[in-house]
N, C-alpha and C positions, 0 to 999 in steps of 0.2 A: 789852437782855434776851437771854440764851444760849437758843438755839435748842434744842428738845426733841433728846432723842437715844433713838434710835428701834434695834432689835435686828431684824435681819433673818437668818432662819434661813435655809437653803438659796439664799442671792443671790447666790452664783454658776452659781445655774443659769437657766431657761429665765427662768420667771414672777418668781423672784426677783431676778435682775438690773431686771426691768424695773421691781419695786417699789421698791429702790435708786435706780433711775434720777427715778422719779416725787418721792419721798422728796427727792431733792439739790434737784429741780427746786422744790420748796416752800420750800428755806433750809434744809432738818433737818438734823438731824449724822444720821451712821449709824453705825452695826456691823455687819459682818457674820460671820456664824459661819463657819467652813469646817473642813472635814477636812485633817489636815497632806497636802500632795502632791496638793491638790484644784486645778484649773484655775482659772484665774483671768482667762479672756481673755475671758470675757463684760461683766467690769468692767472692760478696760482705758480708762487715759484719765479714771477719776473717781476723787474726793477722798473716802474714806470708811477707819473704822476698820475694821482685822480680826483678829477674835478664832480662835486653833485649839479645835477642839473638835471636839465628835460628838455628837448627839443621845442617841445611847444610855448616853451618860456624862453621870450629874447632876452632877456634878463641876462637869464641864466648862460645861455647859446653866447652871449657875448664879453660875460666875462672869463668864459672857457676860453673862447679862442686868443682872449690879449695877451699878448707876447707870441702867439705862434708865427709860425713863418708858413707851416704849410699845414692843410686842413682836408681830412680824409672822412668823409661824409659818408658813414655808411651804415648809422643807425635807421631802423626800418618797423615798422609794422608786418609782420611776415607769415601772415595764414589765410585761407584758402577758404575758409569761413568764420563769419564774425556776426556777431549780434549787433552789438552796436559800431556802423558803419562811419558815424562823422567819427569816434574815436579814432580810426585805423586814417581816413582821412586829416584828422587834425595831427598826426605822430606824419605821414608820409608827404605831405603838402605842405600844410602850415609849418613845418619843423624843417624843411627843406627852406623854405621862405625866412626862416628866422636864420639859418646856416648862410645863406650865402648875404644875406639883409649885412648882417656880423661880419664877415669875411671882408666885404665890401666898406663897412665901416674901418676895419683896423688893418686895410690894405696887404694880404697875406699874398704871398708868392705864388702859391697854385692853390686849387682848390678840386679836390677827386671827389669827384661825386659818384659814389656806387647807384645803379639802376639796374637793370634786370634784362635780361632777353625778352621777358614777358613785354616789355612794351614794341617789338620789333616787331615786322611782318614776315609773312613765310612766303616766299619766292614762287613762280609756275614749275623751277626746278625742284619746290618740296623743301628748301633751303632758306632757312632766314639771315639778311645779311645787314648794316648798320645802316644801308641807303634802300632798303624795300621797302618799297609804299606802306605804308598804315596811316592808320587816324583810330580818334577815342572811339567810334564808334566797333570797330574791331576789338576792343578790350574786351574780357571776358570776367567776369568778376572785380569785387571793388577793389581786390589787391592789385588787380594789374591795372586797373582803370586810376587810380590812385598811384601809379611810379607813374605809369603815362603821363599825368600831368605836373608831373614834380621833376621830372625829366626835361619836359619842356621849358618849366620855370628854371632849372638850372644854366639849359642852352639859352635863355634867353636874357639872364643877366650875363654869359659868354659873350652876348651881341651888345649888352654894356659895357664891356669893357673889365668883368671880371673873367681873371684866368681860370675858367673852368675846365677839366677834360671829364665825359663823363666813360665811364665804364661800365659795360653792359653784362654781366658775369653771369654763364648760363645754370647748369644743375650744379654746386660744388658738395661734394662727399667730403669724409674725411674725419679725424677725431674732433675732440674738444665739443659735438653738437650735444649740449646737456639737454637743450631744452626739450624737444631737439624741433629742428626745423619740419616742415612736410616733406621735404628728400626723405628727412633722416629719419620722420615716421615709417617711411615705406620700406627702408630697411629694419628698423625693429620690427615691424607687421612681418617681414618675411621670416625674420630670425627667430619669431613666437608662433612661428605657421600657421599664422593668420589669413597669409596669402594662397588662397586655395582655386583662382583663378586669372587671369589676366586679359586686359585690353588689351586689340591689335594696333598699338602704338608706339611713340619712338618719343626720344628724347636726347638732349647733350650734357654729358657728364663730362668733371671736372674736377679733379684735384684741389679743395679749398686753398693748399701750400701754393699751387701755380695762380690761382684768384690771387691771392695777398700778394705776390710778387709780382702781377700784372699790374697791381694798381700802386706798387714805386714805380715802376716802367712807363705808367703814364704821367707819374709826374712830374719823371724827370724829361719824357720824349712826346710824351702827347701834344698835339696840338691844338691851342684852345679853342674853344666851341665844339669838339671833332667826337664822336664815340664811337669807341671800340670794344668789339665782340670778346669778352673774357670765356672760350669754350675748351672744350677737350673733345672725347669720343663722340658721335654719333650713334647711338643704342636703340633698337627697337625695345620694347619692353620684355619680351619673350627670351631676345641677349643678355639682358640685365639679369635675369633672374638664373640665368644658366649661369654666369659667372658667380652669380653667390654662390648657387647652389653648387661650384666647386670647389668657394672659398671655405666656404661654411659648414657645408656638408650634409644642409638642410635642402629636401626636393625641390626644385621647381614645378610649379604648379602646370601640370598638364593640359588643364581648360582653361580654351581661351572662351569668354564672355562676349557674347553680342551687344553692342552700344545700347541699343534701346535694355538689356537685362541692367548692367552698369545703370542706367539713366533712373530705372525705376530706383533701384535697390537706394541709391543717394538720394532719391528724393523721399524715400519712407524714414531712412536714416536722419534725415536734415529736419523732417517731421518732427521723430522722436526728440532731437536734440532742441529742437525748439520749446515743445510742449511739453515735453517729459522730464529728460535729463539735467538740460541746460550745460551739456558739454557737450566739448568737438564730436559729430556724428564719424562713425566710420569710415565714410565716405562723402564728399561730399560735390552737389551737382555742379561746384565752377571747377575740380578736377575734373569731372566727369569731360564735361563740355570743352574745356584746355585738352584733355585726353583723344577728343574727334579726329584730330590729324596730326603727324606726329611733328613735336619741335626738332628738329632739326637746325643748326647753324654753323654759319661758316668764319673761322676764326684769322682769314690771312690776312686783312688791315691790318689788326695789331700782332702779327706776325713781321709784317714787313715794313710800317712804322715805330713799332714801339721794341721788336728784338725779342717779343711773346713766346716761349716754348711752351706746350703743355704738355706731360709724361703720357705714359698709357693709364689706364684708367684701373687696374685690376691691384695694383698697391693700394691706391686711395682705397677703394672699395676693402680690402683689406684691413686698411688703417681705422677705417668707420666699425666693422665685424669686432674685432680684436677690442677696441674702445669700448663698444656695450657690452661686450661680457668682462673686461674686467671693471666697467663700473656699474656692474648690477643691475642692466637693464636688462638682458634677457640672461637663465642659467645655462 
């Protein structure tokens, strides 16, 4: 019997490569979408189909997905600052809208749509959990405001009658981040001792290997319409950096920074990167402002619906370390 063949949007990048990787490890056939001229060294080494395309072209979006059976929706716009904002808007909305438009046209069996913790609310216990009250106006920059409602669009073609589960996957670490993501800026910042202060803040880390495998979990167990919390540890900031700085061997930064110092520093930075540079500022004020109170999340829905484990967190962190130095990102 031919093995399912499975549509992976965005796997050549961080969380999508590792769904690829998850995916070959089951027997699947794959696809993956990519933009012409797009990297491709996060999958070197594995057997998998590749289709050119672009999200924001249904064109393209649909004839990736003909022939799939099942479709993992997890190419993204994924920074933290952006000049041009419909850009990052028409890849996370529009390209969400053309994925499931597609799906729905050639009637596929599940459809995984990756989303963010960023679109959840945080609890009175400090805890964000997949049923805590939010609305758009709690989003905090155009990246989260932008899953927010791509999220919604996904559960809402759920209430049409497409099989959608979405998955909420919170910080994932881990190799393979070339580009690398904002996580994975903040560990290269550490490993270049860039990092020479920190917020009193918190965060949920996560093993990118246990993300990719969360999201076969859901598409074999999830429930449509239903999203589930893909987390691991709960880390204050000041934790994070002590366990590098055990992995690595580089100090942990000693001072901690008062919000309003943070606040200015990214707003001079965001300045310069505007006027001046025209690249990512050091810092920038929708981390700053995401950074106010810490993310924290709770992972046992899809613990106890979907069969969810997620390891401890100081291998991945490991596995991220180990991957910059041997591919030349920090000596």
């Amino acid at each position: 019997m031919a093995s399912r063949l499975n549509l992976v949007t965005g796997g050549n990048g961080f969380v999508g490569c590792h769904v690829v990787r998850a995916l070959l490890a089951r027997g699947e056939r794959v696809r993956v979408m990519v933009r012409e001229g797009a990297s491709l060294d996060a999958l070197e080494g594995l057997e998998y189909e590749t289709v050119l395309g672009d999200v924001r072209d249904f064109g393209s979006v649909e004839r990736a997905i003909a022939g799939c059976e099942r479709v993992f929706h997890v190419a993204a716009d994924y920074r933290l600052w952006v000049r041009d904002k419909e850009s990052m808007y028409a890849t996370n909305i529009e390209g969400t809208r053309n994925v499931m438009e597609a799906a729905w046209r050639h009637g596929v069996d599940r459809v995984v749509h990756t989303s963010t913790v960023g679109t959840l609310g945080i609890g009175a216990d400090g805890v964000g959990r997949e049923d805590t009250p939010v609305s758009l106006n709690d989003m905090v920059g155009t990246y989260k405001r932008s899953k927010f409602i791509a999220e919604q669009l996904a559960l809402n073609f759920a209430r049409r009658g497409l099989p959608v589960i979405v998955v909420n996957p919170s910080t994932p670490v881990g190799a393979f981040d070339y580009k690398p993501t904002p996580t994975g800026r903040v560990i290269l910042d550490y490993l270049r001792g860039k990092m020479v202060a920190y917020l009193d803040t918190g965060l949920n880390l996560v093993d990118a290997e246990d993300v990719a495998r969360g999201h076969l979990l859901a598409a074999e167990k999830g429930k449509i319409g239903e999203k589930y919390i893909l987390g691991g540890e709960n880390l204050t900031l000041k934790e994070l950096f002590l366990r590098l700085e055990r992995i690595s061997g580089v100090p942990a930064p000693k001072f901690k920074v008062p919000y309003i110092g943070a606040y200015l520093f990214a707003a001079m930075a965001e300045l310069w990167a505007e006027v001046v540079s025209h690249k990512p500022p050091r810092a920038s004020l929708t981390e700053v402002r995401m950074a106010r109170k810490p993310m924290f999340f709770d992972s046992s829905k899809a613990r106890a619906e979907l069969g969810y484990i997620a390891g401890p967190i100081d291998p991945a962190l490991e596995k991220a370390v180990r991957f910059y130095k041997q591919h030349g990102f920090v000596r």
